[in-house]
Backbone bond lengths (Angstrom), bond angles and torsions (degrees), N, CA, C in turn:
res aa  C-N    CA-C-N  psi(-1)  N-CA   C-N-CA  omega(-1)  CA-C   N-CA-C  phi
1 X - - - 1.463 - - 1.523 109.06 -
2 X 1.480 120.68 138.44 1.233 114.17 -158.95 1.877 99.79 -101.10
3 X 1.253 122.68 136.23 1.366 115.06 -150.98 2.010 90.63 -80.31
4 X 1.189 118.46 162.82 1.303 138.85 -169.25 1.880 89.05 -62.47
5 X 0.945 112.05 -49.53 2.020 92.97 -167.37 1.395 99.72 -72.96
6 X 1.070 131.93 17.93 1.780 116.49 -178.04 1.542 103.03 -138.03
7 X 1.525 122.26 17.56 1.361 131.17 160.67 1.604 107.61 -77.26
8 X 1.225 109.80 135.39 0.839 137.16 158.02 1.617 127.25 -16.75
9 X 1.268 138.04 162.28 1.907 117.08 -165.53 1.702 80.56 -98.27
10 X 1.579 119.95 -42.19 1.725 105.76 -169.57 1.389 104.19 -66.88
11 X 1.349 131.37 -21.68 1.793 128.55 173.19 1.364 95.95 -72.22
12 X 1.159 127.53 -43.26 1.533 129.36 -155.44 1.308 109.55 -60.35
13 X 1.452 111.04 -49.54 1.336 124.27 -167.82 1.920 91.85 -77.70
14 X 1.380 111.83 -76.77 1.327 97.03 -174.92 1.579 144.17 -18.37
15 X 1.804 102.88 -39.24 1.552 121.79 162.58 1.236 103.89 -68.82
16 X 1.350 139.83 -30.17 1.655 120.26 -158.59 2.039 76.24 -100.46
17 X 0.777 131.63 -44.11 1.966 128.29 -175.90 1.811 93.50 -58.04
18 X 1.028 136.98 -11.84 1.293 139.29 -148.26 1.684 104.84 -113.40
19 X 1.463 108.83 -43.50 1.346 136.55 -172.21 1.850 106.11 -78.17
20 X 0.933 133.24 78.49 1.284 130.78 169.27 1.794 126.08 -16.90
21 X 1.582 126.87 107.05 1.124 101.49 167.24 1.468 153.38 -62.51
22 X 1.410 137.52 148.24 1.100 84.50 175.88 1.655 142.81 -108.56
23 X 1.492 110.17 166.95 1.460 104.51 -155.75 1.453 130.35 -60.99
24 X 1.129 140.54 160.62 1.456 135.38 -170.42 0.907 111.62 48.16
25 X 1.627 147.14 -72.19 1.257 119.96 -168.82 1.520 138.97 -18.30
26 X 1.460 136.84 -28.74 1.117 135.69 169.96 1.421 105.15 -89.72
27 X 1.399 129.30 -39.96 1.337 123.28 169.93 1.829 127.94 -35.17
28 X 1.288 89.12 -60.13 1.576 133.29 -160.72 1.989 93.95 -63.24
29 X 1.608 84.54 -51.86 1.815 86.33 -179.45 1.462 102.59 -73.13
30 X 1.159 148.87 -58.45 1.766 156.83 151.16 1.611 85.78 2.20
31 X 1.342 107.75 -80.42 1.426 114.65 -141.28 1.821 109.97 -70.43
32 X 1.421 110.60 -23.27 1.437 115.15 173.85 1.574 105.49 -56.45
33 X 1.870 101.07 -56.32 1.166 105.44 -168.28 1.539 119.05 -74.49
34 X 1.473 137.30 -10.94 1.244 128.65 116.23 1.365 146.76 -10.42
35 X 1.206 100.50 -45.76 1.425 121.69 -155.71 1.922 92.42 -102.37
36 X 0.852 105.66 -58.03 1.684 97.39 178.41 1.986 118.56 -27.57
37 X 1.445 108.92 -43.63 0.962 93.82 173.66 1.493 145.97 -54.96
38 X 1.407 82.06 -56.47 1.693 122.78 157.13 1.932 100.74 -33.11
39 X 1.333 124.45 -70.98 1.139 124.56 170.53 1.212 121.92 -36.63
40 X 1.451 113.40 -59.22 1.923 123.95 179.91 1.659 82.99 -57.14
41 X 1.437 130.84 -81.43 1.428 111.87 -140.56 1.978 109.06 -65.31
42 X 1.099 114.12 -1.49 2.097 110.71 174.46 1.313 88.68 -93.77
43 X 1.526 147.27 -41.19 0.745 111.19 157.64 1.344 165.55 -115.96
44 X 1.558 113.46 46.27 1.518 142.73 136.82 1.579 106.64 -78.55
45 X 0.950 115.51 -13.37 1.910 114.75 167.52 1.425 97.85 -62.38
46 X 1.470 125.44 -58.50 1.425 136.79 -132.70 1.885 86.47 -102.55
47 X 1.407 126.23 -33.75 1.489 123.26 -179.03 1.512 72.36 -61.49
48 X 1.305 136.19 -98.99 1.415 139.93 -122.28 1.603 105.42 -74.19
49 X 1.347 128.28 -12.30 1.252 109.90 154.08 1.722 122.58 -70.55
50 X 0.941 96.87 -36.09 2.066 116.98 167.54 1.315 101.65 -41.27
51 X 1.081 108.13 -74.63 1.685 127.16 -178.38 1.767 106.54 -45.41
52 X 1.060 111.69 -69.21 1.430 106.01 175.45 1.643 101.39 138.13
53 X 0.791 128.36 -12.26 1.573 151.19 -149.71 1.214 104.44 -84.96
54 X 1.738 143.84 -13.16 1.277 123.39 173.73 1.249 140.70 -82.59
55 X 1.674 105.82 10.20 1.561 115.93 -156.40 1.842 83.96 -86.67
56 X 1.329 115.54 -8.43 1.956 101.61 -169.16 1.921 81.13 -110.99
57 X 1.406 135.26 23.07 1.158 124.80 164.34 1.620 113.54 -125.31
58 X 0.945 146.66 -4.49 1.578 151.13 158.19 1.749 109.20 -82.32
59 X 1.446 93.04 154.22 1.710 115.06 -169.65 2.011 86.43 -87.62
60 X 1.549 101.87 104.21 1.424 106.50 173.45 1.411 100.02 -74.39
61 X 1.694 112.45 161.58 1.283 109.35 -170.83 1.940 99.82 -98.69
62 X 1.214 137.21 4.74 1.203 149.74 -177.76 1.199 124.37 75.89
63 X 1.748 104.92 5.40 1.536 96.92 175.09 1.572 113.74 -104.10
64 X 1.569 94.58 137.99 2.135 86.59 -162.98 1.666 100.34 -95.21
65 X 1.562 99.98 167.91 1.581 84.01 -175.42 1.857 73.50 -135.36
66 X 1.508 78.67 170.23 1.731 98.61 178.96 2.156 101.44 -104.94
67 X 1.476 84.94 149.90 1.916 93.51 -171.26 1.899 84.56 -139.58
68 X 1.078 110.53 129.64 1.354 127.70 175.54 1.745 108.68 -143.07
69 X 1.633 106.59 141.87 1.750 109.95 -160.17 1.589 86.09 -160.48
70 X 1.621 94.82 127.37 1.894 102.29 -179.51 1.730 97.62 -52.74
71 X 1.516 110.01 -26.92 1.829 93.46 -159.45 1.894 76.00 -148.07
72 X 1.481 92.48 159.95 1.449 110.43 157.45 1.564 106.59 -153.34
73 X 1.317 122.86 119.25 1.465 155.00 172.56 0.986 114.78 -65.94
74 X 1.793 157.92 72.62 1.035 106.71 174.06 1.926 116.74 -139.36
75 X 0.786 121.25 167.40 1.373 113.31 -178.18 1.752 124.34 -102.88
76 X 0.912 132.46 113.90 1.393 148.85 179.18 1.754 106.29 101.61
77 X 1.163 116.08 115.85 1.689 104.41 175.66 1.391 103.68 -134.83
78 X 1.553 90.37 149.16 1.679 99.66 169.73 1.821 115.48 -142.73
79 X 0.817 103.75 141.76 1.720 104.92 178.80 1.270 127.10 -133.64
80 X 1.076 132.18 116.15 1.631 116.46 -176.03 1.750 106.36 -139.08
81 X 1.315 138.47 -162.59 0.993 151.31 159.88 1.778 118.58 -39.32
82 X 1.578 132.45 150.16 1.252 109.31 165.05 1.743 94.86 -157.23
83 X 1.142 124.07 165.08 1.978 134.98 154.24 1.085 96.77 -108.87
84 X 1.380 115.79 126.11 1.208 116.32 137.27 1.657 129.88 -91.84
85 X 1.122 140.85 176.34 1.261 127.42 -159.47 1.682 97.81 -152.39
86 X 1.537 114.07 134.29 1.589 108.37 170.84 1.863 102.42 -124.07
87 X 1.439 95.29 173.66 1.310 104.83 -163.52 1.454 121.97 -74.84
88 X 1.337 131.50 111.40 1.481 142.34 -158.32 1.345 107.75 -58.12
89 X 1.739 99.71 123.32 1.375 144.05 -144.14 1.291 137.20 48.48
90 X 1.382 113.00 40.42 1.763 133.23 144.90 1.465 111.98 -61.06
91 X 1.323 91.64 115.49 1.700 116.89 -177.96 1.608 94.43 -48.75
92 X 1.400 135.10 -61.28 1.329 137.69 -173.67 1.595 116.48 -53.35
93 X 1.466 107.13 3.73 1.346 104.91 -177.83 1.505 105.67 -108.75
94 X 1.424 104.64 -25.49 1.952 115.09 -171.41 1.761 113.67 -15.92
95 X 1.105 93.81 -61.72 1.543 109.24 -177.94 1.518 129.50 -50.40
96 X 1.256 93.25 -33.99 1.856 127.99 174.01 0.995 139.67 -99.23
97 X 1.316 104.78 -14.64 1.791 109.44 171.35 1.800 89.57 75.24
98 X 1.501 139.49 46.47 1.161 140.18 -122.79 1.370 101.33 -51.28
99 X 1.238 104.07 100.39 1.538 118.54 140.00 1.848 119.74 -148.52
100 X 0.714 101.08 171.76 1.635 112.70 -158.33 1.429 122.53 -121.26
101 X 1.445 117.88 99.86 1.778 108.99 -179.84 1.244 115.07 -76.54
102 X 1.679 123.02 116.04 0.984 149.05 -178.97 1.330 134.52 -97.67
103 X 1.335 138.07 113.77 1.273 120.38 164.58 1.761 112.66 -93.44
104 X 1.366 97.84 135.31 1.361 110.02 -171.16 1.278 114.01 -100.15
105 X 1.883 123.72 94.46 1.165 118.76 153.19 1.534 139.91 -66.83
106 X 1.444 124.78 146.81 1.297 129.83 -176.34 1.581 128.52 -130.14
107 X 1.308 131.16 98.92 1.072 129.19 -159.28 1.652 109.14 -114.16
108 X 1.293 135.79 113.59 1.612 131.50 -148.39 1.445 81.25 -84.92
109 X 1.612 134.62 -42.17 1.501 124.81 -176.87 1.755 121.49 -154.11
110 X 1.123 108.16 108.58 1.501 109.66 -146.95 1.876 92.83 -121.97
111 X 1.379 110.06 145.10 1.510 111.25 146.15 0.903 110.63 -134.22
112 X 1.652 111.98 150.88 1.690 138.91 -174.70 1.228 122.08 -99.42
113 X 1.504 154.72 91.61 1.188 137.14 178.36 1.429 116.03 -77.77
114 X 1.295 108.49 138.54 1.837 89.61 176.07 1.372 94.57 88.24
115 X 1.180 163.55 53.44 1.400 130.40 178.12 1.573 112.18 -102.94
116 X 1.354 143.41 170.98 0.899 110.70 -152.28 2.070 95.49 -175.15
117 X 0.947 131.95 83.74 1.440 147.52 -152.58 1.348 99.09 -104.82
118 X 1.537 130.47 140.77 1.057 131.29 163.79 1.891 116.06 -162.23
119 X 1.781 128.06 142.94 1.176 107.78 178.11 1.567 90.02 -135.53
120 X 1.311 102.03 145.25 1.762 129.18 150.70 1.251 100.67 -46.27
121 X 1.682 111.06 110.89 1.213 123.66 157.20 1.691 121.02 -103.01
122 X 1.517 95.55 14.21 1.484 115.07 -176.18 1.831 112.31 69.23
123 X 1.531 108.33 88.19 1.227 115.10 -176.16 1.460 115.19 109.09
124 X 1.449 109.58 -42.78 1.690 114.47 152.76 0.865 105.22 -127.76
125 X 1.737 119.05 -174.64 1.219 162.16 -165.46 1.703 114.40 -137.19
126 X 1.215 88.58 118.43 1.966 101.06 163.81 1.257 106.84 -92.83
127 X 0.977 122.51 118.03 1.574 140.23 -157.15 1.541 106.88 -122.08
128 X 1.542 119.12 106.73 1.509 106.56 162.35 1.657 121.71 -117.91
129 X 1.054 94.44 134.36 2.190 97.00 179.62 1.196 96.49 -102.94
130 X 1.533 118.22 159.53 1.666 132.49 159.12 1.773 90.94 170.06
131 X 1.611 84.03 151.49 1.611 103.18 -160.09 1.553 130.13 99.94
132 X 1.199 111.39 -0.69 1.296 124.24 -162.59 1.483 104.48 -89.12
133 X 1.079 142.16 -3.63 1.449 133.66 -131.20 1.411 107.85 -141.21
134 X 1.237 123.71 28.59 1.839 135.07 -155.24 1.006 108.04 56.49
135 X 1.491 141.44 33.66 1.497 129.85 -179.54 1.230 101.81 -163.32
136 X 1.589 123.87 92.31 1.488 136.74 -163.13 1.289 109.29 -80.59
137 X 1.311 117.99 148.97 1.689 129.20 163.05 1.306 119.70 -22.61
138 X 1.263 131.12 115.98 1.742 113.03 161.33 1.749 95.01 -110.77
139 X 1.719 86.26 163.55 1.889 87.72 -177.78 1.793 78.24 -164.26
140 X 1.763 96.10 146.55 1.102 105.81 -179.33 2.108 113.50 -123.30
141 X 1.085 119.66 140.72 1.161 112.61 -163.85 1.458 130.50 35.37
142 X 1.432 100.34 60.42 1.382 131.29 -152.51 1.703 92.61 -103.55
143 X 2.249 110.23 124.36 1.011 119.38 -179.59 1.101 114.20 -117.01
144 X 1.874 128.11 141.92 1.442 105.10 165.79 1.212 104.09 -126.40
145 X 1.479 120.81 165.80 1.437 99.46 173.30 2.082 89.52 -133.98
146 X 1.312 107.45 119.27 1.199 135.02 -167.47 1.708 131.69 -111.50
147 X 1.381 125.80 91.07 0.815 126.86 -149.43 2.456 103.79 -91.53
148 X 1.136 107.23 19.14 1.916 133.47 166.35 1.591 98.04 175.92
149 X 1.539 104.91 143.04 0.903 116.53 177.65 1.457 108.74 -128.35
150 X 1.539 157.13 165.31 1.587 139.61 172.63 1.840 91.73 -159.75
151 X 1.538 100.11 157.36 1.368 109.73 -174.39 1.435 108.77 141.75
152 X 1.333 115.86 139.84 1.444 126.92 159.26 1.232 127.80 -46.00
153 X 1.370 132.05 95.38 1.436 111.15 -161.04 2.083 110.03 -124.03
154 X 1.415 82.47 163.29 1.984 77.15 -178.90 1.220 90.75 -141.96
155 X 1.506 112.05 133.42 1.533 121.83 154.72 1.257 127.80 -106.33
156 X 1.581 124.73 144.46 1.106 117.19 174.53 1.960 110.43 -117.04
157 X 1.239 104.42 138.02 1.884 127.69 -173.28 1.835 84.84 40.59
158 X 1.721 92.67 71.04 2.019 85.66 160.04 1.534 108.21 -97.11
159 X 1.108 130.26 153.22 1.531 139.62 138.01 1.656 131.21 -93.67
160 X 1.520 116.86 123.20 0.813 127.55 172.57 1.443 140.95 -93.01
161 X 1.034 123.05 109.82 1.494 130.82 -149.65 1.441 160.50 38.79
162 X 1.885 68.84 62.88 1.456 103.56 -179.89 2.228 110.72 -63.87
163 X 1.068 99.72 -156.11 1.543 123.07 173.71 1.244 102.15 -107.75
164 X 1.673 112.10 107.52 1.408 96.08 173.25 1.453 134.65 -62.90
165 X 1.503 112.37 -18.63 1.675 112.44 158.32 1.026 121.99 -56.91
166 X 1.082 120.54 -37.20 1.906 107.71 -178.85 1.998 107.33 -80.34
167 X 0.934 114.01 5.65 1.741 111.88 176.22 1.634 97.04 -58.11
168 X 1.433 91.86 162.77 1.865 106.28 164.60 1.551 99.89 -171.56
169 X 1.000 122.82 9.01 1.679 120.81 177.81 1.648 100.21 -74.55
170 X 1.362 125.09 -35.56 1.396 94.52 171.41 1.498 126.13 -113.51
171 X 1.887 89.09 9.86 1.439 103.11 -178.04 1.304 128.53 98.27
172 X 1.078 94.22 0.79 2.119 103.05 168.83 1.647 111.15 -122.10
173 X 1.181 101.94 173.49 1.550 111.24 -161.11 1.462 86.49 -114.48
174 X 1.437 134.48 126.18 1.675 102.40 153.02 1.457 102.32 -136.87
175 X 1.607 88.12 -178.10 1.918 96.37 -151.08 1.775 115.73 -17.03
176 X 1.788 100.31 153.11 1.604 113.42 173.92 1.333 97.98 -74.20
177 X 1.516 108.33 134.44 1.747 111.52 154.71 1.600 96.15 81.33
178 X 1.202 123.61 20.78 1.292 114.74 173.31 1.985 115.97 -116.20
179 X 1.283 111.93 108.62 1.449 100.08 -165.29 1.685 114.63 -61.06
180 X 1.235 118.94 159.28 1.452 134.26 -158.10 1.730 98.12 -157.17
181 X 1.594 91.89 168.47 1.432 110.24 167.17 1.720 99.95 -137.64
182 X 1.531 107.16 150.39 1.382 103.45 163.55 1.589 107.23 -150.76
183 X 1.075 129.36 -179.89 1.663 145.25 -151.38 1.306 116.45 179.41
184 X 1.584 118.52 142.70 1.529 118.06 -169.21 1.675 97.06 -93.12
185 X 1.008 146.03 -5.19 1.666 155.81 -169.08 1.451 102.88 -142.85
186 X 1.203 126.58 157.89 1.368 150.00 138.63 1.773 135.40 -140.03
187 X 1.289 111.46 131.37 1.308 106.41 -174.94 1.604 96.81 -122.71
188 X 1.537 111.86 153.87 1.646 116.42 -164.36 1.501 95.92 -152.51
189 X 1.190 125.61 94.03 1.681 105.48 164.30 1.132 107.02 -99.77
190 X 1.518 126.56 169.71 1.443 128.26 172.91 1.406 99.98 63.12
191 X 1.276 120.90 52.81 1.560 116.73 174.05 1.334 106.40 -83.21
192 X 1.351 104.37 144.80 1.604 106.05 162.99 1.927 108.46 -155.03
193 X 1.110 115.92 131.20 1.528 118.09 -172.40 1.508 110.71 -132.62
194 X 1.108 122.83 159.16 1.462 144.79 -171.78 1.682 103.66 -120.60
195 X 1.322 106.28 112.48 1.778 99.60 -152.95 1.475 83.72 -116.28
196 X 1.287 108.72 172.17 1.605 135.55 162.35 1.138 93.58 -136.32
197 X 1.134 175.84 -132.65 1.538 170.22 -7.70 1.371 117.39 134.13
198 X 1.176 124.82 140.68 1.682 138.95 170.05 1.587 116.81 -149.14
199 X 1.272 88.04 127.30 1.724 85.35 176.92 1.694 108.22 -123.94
200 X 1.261 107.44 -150.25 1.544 96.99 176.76 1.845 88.44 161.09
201 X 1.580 77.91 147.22 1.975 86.58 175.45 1.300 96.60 -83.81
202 X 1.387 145.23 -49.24 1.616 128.72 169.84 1.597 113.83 -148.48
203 X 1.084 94.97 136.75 2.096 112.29 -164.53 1.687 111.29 -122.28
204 X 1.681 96.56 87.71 1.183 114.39 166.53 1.485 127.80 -21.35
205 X 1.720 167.70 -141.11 1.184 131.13 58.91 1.462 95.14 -134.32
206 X 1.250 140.40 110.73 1.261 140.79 154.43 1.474 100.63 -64.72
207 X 1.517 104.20 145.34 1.463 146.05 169.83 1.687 89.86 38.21
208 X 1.816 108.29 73.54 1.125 117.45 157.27 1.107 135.25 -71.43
209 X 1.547 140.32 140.62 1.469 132.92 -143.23 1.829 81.17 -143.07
210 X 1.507 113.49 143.97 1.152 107.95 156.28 1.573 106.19 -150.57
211 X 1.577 126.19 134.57 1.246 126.05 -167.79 1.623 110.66 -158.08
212 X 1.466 116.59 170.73 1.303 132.27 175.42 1.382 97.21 -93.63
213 X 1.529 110.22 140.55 1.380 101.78 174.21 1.954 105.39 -162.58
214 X 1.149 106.00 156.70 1.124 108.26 -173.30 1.749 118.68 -86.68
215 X 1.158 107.86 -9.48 1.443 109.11 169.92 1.911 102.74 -136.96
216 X 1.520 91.55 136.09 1.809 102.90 179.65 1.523 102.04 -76.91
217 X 1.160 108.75 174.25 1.995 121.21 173.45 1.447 103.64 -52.30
């Protein structure tokens, strides 16, 4: 019998074509290493929803709504410059080449009493309340991006025009070379804002109300 290393390359090959591979293993390794990416980018999805930071990364749809709250509470703030950007050829962008000058507020933990959300659906209003009921809004790494903002406001140890990259009072970094303000407290009564986008790592709403209505907040 002629031993296996001194067969021939057309025997050679035939025994290894003959010999079954085995299964998945090359798949299985492919598909992990696929898959890793996929993993890193959900979770830098899930840091930057935490963070508060995605309302200046989603295709806004350009319609702004108004959010008004007798009081807003909140602890760590930061604000600086932002674009927002909508999806190419949205009528709401015509004017803009759609994008949107934004100022981007940041609150690491805020409550709202009274709060009070509403958008022009042209002829009505989608109207939402919560907070109203002795038990105010909480929201955590809570973003807005606000093109007027109005209200009584008080800060406590703010700085004014700093670098918004070097901030950490509410825990986000935003753009290099872009001026900002930030503060370890904020107080806001009589809030009222002109929003394009809001996100938030988690948004309380006791005694939520949602309705059609003929007048917005």
């Amino acid at each position: 019998m002629v031993p296996s290393a001194e067969l021939p390359d057309e025997a050679s090959g035939a025994a290894a074509a003959a010999t079954p591979a085995p299964r998945g293993r090359v798949r299985l390794r492919r598909a992990a290493l696929m898959a890793i990416p996929a993993c890193v980018a959900g979770g830098v999805l899930m840091a930057l929803t935490a963070q508060g930071v995605l309302a200046a990364q989603f295709q806004i749809s350009g319609m702004a709504f108004t959010v008004t709250a007798t009081s807003l509470d909140g602890n760590g703030f930061e604000q600086f410059g932002g674009l927002d950007t909508m999806l190419k050829g949205n009528p709401a962008g015509a004017k803009n080449g759609g994008q949107q000058v934004v100022a981007v507020s940041v609150i690491q933990d805020g409550k709202l009493t009274n709060l009070c959300q509403s958008v022009n659906l042209g002829g009505t209003n989608l109207k939402i309340t919560a907070g109203d009921n002795g038990t105010p809004v909480s929201a955590e790494h809570l973003t807005t991006d606000s093109d007027t903002m109005s209200g009584d406001a008080n800060f406590t140890n703010i700085e004014v025009g700093g670098d918004a990259s070097t901030f950490n009072d509410a825990g986000v970094k935003g753009p290099m070379y872009s001026f900002g303000q930030q503060a370890t407290h904020v107080t806001i009564n009589n809030l009222r804002q002109h929003n394009y986008a809001t996100t938030a790592g988690s948004f309380t709403l006791p005694n939520l109300h949602l309705s059609f209505s003929s007048q917005g907040c």
